[in-house]
Gaussian input, Z-matrix of N, CA and C with variables (Angstrom, degrees):
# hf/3-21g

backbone

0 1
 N
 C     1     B1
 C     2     B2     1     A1
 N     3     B3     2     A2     1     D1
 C     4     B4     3     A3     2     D2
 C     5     B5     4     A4     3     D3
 N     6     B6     5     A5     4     D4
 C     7     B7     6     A6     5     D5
 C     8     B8     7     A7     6     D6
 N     9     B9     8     A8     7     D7
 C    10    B10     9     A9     8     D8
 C    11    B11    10    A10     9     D9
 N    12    B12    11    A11    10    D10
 C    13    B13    12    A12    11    D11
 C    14    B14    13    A13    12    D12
 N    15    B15    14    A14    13    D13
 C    16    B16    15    A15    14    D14
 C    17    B17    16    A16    15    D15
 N    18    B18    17    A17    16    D16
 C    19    B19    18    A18    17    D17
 C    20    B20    19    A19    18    D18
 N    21    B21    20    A20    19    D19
 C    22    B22    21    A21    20    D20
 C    23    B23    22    A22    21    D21
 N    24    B24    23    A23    22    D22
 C    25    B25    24    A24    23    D23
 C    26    B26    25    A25    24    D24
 N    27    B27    26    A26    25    D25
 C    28    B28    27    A27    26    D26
 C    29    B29    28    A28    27    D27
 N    30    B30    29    A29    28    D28
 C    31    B31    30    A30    29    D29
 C    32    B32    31    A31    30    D30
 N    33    B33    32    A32    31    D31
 C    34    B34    33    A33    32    D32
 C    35    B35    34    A34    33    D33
 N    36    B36    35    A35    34    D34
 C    37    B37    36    A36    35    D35
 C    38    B38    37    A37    36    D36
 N    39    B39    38    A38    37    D37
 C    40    B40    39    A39    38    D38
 C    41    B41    40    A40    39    D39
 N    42    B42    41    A41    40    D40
 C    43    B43    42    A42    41    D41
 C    44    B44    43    A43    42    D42
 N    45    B45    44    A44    43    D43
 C    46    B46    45    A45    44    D44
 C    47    B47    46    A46    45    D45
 N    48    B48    47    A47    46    D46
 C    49    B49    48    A48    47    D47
 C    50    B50    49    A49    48    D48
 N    51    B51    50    A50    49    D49
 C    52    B52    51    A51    50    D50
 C    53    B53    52    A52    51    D51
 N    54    B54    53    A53    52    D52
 C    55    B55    54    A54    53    D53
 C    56    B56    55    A55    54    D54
 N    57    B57    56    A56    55    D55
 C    58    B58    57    A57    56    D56
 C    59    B59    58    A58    57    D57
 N    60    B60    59    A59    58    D58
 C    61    B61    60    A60    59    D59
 C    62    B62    61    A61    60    D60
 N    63    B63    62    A62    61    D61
 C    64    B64    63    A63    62    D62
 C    65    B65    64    A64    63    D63
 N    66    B66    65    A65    64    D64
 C    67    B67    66    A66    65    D65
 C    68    B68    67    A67    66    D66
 N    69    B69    68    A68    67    D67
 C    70    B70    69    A69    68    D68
 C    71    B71    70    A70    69    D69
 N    72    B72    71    A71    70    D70
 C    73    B73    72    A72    71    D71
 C    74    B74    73    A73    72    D72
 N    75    B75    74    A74    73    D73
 C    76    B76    75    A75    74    D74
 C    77    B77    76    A76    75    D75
 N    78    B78    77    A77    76    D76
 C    79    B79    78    A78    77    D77
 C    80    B80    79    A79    78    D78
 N    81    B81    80    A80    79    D79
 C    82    B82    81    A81    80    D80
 C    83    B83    82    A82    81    D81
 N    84    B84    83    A83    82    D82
 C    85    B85    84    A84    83    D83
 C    86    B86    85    A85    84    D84
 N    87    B87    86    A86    85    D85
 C    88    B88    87    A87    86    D86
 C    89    B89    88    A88    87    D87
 N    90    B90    89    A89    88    D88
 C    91    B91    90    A90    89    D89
 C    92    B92    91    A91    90    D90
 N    93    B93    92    A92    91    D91
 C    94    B94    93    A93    92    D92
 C    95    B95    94    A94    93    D93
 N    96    B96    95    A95    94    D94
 C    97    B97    96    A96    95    D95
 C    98    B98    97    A97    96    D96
 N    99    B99    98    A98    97    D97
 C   100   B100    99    A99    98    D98
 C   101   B101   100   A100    99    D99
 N   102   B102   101   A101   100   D100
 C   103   B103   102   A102   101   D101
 C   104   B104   103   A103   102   D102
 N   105   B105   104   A104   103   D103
 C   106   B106   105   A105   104   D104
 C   107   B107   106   A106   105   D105
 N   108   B108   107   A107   106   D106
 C   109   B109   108   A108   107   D107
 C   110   B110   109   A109   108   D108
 N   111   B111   110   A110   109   D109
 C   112   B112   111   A111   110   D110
 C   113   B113   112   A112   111   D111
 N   114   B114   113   A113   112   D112
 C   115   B115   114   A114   113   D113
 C   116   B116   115   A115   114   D114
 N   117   B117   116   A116   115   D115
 C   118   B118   117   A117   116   D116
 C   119   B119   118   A118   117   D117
 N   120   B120   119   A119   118   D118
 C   121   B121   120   A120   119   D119
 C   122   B122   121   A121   120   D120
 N   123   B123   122   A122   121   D121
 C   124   B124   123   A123   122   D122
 C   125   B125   124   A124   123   D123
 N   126   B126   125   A125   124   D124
 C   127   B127   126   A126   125   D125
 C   128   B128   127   A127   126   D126
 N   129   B129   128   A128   127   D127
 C   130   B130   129   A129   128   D128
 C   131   B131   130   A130   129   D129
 N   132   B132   131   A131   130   D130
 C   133   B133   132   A132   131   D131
 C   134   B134   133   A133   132   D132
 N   135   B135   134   A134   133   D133
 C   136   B136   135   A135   134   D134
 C   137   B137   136   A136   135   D135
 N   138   B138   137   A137   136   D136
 C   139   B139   138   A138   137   D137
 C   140   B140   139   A139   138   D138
 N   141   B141   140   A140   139   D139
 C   142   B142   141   A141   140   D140
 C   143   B143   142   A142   141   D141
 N   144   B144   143   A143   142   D142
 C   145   B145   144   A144   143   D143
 C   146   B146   145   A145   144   D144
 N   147   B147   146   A146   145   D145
 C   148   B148   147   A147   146   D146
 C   149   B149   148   A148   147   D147
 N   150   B150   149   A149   148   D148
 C   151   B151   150   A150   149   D149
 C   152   B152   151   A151   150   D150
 N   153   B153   152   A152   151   D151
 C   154   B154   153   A153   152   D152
 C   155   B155   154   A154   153   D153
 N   156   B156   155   A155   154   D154
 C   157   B157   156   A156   155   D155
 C   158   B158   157   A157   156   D156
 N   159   B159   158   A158   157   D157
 C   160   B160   159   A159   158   D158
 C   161   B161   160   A160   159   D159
 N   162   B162   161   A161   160   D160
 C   163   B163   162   A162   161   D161
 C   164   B164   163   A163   162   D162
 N   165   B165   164   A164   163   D163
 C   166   B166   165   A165   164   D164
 C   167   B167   166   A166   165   D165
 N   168   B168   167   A167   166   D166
 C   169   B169   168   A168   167   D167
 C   170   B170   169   A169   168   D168
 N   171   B171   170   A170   169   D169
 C   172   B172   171   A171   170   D170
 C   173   B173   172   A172   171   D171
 N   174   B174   173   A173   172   D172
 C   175   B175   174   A174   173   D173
 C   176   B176   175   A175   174   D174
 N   177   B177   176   A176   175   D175
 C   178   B178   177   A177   176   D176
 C   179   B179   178   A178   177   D177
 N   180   B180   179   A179   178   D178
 C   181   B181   180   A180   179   D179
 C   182   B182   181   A181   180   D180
 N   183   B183   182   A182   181   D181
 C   184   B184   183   A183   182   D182
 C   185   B185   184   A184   183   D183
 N   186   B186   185   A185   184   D184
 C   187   B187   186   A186   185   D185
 C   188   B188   187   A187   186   D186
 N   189   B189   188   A188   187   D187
 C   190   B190   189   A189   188   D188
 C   191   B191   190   A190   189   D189
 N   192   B192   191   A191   190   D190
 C   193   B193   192   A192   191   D191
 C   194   B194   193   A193   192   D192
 N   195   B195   194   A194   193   D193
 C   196   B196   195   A195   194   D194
 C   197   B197   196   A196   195   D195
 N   198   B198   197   A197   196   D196
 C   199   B199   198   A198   197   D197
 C   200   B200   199   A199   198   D198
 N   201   B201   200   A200   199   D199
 C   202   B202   201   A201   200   D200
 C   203   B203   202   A202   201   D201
 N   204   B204   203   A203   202   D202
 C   205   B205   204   A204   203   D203
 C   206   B206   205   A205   204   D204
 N   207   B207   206   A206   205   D205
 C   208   B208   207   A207   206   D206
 C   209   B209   208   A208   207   D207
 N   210   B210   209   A209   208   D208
 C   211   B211   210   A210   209   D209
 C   212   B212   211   A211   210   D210
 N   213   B213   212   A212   211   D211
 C   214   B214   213   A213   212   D212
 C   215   B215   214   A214   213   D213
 N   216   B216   215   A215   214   D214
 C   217   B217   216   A216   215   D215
 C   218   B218   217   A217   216   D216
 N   219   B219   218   A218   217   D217
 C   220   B220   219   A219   218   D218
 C   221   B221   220   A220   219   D219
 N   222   B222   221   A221   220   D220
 C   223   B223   222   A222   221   D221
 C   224   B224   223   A223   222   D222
 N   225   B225   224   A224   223   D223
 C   226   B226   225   A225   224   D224
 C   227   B227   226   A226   225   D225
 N   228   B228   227   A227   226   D226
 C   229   B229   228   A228   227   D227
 C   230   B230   229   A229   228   D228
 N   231   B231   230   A230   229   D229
 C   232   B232   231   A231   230   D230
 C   233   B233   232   A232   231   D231
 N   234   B234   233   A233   232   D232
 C   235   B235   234   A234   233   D233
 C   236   B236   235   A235   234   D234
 N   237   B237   236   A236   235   D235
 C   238   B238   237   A237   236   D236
 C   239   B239   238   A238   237   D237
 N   240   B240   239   A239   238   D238
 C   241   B241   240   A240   239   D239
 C   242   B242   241   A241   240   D240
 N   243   B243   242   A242   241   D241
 C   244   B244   243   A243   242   D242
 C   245   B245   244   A244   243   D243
 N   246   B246   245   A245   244   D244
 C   247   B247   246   A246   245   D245
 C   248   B248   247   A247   246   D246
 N   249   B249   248   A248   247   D247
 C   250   B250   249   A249   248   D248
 C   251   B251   250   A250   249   D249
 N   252   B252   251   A251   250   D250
 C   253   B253   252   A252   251   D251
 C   254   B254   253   A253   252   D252
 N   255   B255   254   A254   253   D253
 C   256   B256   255   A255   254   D254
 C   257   B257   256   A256   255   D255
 N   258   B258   257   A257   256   D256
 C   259   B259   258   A258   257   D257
 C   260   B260   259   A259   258   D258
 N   261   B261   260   A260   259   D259
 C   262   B262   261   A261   260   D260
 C   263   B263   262   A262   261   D261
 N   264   B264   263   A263   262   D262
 C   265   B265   264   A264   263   D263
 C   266   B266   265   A265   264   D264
 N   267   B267   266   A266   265   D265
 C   268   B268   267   A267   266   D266
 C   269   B269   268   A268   267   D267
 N   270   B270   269   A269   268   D268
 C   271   B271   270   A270   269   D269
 C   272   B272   271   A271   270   D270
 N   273   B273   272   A272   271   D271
 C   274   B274   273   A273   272   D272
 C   275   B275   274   A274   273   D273

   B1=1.4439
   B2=1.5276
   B3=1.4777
   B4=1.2740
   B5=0.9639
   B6=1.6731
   B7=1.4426
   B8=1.3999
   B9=1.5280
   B10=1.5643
   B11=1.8219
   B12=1.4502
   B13=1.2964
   B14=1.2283
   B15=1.7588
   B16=1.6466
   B17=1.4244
   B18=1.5520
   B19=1.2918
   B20=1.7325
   B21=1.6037
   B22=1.6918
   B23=1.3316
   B24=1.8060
   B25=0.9198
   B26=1.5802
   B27=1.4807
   B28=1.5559
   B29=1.2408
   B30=1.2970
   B31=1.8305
   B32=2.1003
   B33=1.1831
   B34=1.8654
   B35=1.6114
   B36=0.7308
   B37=1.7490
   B38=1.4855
   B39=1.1666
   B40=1.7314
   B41=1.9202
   B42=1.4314
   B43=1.6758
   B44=1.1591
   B45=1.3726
   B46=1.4512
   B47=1.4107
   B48=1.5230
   B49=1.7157
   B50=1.4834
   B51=1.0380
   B52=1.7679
   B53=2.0411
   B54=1.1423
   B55=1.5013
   B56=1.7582
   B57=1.9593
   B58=1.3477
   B59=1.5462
   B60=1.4412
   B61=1.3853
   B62=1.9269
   B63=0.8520
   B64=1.3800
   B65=1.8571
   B66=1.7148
   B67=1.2734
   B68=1.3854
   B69=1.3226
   B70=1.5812
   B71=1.2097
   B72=1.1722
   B73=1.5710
   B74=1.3033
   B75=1.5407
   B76=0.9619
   B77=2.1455
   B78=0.7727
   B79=1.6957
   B80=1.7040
   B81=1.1520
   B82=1.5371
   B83=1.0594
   B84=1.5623
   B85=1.4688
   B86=1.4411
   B87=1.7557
   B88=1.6344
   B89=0.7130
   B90=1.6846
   B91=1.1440
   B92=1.5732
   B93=1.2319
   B94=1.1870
   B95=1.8849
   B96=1.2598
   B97=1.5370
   B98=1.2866
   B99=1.4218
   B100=1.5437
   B101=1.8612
   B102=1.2947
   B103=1.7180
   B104=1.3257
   B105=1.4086
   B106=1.5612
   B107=1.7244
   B108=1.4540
   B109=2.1602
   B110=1.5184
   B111=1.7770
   B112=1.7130
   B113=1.4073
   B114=1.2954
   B115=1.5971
   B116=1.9029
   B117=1.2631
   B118=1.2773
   B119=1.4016
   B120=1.2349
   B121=1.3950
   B122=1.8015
   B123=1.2851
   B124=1.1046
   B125=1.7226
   B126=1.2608
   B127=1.6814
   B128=1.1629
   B129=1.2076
   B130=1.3529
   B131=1.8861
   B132=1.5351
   B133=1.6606
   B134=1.2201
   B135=1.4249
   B136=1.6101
   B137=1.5736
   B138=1.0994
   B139=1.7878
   B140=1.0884
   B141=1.8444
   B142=1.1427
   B143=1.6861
   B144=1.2972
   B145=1.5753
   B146=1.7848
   B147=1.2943
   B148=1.4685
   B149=1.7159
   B150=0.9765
   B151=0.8903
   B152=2.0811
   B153=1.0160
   B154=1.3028
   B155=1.5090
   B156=1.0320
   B157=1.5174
   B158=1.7798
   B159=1.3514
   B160=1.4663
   B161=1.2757
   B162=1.4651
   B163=1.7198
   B164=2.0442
   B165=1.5373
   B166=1.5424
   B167=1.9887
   B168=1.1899
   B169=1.5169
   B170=0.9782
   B171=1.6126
   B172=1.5492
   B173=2.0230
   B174=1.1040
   B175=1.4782
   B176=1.8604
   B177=1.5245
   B178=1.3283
   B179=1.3314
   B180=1.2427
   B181=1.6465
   B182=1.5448
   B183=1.4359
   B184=1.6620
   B185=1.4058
   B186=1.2742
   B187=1.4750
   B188=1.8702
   B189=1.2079
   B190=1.4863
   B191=1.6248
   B192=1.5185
   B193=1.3984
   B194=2.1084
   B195=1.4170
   B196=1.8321
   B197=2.3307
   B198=1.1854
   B199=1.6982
   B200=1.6265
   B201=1.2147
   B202=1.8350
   B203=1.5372
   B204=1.6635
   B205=1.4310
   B206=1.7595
   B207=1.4490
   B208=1.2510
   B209=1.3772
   B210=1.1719
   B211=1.5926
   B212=2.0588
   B213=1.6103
   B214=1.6838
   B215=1.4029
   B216=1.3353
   B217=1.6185
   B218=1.7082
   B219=1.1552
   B220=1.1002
   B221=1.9686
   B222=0.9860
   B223=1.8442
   B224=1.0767
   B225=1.2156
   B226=1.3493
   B227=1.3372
   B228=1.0969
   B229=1.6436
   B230=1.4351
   B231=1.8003
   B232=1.7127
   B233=1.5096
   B234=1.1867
   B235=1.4356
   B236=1.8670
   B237=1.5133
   B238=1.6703
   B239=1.4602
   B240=1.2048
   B241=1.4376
   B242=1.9411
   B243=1.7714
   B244=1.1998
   B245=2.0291
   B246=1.6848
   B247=1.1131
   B248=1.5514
   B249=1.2827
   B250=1.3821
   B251=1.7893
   B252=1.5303
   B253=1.7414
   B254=1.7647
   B255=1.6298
   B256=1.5138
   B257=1.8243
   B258=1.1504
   B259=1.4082
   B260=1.5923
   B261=0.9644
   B262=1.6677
   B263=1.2830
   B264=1.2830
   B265=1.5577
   B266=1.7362
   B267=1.5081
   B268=1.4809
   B269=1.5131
   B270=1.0648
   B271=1.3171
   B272=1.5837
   B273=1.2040
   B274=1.2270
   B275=1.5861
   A1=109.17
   A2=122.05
   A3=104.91
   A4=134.56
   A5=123.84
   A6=121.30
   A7=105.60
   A8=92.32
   A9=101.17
   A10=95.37
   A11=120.75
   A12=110.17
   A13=126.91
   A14=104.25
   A15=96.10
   A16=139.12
   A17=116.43
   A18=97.40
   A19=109.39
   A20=109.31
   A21=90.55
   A22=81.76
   A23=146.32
   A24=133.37
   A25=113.21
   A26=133.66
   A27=116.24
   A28=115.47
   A29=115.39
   A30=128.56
   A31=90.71
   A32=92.29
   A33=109.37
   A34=95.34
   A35=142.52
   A36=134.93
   A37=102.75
   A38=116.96
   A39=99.85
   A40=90.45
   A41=110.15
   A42=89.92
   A43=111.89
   A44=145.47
   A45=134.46
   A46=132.02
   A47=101.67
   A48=112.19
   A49=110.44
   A50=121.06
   A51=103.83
   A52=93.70
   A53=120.79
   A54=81.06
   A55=108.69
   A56=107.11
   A57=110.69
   A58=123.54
   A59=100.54
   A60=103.21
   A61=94.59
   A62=135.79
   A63=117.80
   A64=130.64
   A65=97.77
   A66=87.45
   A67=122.08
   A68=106.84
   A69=116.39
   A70=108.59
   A71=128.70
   A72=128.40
   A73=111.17
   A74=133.74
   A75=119.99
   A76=106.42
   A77=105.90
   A78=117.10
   A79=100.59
   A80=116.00
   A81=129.62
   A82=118.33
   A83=137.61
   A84=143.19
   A85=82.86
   A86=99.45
   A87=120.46
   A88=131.61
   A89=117.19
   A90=136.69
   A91=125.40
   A92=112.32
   A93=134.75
   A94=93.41
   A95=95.78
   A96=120.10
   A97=96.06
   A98=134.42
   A99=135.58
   A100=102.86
   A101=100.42
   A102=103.12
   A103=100.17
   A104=127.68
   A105=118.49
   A106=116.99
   A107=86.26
   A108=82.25
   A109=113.08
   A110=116.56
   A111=100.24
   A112=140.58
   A113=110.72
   A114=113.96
   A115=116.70
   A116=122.72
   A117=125.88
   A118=112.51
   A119=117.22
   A120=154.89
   A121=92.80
   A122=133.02
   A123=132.45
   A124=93.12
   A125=120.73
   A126=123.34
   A127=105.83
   A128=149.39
   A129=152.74
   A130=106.14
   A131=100.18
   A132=118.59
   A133=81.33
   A134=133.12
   A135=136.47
   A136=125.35
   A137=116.92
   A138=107.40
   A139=128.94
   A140=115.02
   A141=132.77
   A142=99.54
   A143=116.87
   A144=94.90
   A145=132.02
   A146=99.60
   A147=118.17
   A148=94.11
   A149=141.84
   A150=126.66
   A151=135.63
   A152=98.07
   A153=118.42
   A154=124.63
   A155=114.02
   A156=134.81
   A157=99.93
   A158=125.35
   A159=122.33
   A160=81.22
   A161=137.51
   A162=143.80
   A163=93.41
   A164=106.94
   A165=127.37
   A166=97.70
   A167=100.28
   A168=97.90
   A169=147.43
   A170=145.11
   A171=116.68
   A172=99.38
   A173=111.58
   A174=124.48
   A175=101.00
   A176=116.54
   A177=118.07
   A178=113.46
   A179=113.79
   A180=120.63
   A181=115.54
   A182=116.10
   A183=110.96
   A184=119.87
   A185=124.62
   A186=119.03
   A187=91.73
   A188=120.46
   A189=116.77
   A190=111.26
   A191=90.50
   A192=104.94
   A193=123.65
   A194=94.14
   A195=106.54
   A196=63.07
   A197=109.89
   A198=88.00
   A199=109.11
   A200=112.95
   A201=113.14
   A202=113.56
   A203=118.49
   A204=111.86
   A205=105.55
   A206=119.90
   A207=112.51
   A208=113.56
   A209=136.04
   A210=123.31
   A211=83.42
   A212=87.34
   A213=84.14
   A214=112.20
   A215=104.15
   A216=116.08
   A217=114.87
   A218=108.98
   A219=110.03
   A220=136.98
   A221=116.12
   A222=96.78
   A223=144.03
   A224=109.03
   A225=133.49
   A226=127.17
   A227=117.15
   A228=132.38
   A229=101.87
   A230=89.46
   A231=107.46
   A232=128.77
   A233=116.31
   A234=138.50
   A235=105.35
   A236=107.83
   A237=95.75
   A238=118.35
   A239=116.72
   A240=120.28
   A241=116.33
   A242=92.89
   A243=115.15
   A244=88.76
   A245=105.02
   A246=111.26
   A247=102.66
   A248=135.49
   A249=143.92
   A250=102.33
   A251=110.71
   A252=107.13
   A253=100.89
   A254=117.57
   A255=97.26
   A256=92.73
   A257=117.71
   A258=109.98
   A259=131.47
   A260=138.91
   A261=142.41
   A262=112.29
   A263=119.04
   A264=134.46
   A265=109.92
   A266=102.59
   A267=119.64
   A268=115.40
   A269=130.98
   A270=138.31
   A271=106.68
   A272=143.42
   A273=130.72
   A274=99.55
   D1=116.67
   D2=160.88
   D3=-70.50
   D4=-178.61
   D5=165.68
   D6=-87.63
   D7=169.71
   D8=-170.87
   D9=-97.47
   D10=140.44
   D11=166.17
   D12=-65.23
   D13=151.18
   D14=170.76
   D15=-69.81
   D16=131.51
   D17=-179.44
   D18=-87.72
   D19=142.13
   D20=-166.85
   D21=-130.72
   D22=127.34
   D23=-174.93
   D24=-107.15
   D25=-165.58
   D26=-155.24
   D27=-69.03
   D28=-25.49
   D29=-165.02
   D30=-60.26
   D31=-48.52
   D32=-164.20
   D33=-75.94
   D34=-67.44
   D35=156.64
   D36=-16.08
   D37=-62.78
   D38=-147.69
   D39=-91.19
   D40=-12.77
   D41=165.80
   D42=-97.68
   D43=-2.21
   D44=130.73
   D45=-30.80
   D46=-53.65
   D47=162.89
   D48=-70.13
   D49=-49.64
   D50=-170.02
   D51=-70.76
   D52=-13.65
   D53=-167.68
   D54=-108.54
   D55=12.99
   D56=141.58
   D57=-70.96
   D58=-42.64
   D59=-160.05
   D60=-74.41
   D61=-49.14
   D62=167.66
   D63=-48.03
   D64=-31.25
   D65=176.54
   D66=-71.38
   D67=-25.30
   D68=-177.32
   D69=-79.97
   D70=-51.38
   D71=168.56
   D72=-33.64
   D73=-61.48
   D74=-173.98
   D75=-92.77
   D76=25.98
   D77=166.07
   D78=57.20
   D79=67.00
   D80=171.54
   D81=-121.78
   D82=97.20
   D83=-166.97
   D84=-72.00
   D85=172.76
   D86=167.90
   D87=-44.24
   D88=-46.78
   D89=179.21
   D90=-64.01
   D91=-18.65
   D92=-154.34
   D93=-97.73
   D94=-61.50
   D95=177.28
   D96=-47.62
   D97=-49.03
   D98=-153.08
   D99=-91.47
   D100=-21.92
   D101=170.50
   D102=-84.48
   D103=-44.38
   D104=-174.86
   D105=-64.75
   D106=-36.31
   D107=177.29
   D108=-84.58
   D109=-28.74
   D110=144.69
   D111=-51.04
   D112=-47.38
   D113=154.21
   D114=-32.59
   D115=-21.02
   D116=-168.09
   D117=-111.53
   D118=4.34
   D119=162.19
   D120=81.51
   D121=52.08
   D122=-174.28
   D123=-134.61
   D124=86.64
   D125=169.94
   D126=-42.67
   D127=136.48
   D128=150.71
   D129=-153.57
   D130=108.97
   D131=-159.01
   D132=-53.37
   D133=176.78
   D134=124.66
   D135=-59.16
   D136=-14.70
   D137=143.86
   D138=-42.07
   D139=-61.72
   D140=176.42
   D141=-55.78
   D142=-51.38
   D143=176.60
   D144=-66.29
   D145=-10.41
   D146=-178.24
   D147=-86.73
   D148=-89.77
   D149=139.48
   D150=35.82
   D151=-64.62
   D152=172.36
   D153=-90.00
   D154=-39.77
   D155=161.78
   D156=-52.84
   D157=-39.80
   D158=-137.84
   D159=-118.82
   D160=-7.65
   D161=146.71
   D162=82.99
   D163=45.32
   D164=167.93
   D165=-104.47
   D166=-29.68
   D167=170.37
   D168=-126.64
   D169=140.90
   D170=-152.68
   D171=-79.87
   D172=-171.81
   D173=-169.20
   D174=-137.62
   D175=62.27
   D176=-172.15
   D177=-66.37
   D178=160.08
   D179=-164.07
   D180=-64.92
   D181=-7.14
   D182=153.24
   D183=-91.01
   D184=-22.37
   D185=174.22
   D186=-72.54
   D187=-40.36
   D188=-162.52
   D189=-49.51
   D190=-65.29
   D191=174.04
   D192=-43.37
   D193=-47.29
   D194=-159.16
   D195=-67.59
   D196=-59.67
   D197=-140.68
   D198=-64.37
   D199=-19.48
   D200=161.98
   D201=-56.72
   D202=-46.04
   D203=175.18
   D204=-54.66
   D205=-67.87
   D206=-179.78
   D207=-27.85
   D208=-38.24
   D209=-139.32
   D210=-104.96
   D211=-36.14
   D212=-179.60
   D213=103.78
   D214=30.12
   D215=-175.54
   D216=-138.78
   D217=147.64
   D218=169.61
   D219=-42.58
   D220=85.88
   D221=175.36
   D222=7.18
   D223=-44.77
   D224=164.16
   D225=-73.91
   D226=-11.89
   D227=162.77
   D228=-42.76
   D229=-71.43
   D230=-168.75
   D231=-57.07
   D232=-18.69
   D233=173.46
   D234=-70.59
   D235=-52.37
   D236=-166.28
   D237=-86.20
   D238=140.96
   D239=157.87
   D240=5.64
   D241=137.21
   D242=-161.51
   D243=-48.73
   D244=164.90
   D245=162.98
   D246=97.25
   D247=-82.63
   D248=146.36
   D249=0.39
   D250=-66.32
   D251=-156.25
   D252=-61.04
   D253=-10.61
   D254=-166.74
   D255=-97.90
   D256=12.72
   D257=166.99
   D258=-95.74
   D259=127.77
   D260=-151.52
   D261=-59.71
   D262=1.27
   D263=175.79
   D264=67.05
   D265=50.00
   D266=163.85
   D267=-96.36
   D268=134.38
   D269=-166.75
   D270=-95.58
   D271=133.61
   D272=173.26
   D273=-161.89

């Protein structure tokens, strides 16, 4: 039996992209990412983050949240339009 593919719709795309394009910006491999959102007591392998980045997995609102604390930004970072996720989630 196969699996069924994921459906990932635009909101989940563009927080896939913002939460590569932030990790790389600030130079944080997967692995790195996957020790920082364990640190938050939320396991998430770096597969699962490879994975998510590459929009094969959804990004549910507890991985969303634990991986905005890691980075040290608001949730809502990761949700809006490209450009926004490489900013520290200061409002001005």
């Amino acid at each position: 039996m196969s699996k069924r593919p994921v459906e990932i719709g635009p909101t989940g795309i563009q927080t896939a992209d913002n939460i590569e394009s932030l990790r790389l910006a600030r130079g944080v491999s997967q692995r790195q990412l996957a020790a920082l959102v364990a640190e938050l007591d939320r396991p998430l392998s770096h597969t699962a983050i490879s994975r998510i980045e590459r929009i094969r997995r959804r990004c549910d609102v507890d991985d969303l949240v634990t991986i905005a604390a890691a980075f040290g930004i608001s949730p809502m970072t990761l949700l809006v339009p490209s450009g926004a996720a490489q900013e520290t989630g200061h409002r001005g």
